[in-house]
C-alpha positions in Angstrom: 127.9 114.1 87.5 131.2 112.5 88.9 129.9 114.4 92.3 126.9 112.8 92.4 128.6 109.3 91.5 131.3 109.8 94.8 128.0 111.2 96.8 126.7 107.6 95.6 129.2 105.4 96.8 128.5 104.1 100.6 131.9 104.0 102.7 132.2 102.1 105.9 128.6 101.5 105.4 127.8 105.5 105.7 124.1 106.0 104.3 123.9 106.9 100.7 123.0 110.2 99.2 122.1 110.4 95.3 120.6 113.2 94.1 117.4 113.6 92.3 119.2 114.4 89.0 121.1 111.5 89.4 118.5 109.7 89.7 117.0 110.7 87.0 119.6 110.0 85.1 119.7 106.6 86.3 116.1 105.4 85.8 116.1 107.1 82.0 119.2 105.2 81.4 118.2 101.8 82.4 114.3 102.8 80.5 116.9 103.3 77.3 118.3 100.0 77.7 114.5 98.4 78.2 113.2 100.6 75.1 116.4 98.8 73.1 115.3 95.2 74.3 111.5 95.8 73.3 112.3 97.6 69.9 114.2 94.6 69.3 111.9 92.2 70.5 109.1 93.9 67.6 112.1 93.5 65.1 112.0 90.1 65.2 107.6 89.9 66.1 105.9 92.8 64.7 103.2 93.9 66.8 105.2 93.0 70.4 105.0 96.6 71.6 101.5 97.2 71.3 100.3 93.6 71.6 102.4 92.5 74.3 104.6 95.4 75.9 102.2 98.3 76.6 99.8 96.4 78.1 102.1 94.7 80.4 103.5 98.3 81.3 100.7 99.8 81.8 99.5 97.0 84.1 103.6 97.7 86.3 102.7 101.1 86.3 100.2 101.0 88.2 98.3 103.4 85.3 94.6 103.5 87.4 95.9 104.5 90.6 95.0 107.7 92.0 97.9 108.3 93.8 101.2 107.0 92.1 103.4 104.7 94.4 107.3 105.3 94.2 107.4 101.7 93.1 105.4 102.6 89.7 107.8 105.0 88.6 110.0 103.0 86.9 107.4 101.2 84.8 106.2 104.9 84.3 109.5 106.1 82.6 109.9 103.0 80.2 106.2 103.7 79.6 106.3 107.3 78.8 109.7 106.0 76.1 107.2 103.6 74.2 105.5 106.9 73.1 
């Protein structure tokens, strides 16, 4: 993974090239981090997730598209975490 960090970095402004398990690694990460503010957030409100979250998410994913959009998949990944 320390390869695909160095691949990461842009020198000199050189174009950057992460690779897809990076990636990967990078979007479940951050969805991790999300899933901990909403679990928290239903903590403290009971209901949040269902009530509140999901919908939202489902509404940033872009969930009745056809054809997914790049842009939706990040919404997608903290979407598929809520279970």
């Amino acid at each position: 993974m320390l390869t695909a960090a160095k691949n990461a970095q842009a020198e000199g402004g050189e174009r950057m090239e992460i690779s897809s398990a990076y990636l990967a690694d990078l979007l479940i990460g951050i969805a991790k981090a999300q899933t901990a503010v909403i679990d928290a957030m239903e903590r403290a409100n009971p209901g949040f997730r269902n009530t509140h979250a999901v919908p939202l998410l489902q509404v940033a994913a872009n969930m009745r598209a056809g054809d997914p959009r790049l842009i939706d998949l990040p919404s997608r990944v903290l979407l598929r975490m809520q279970g």
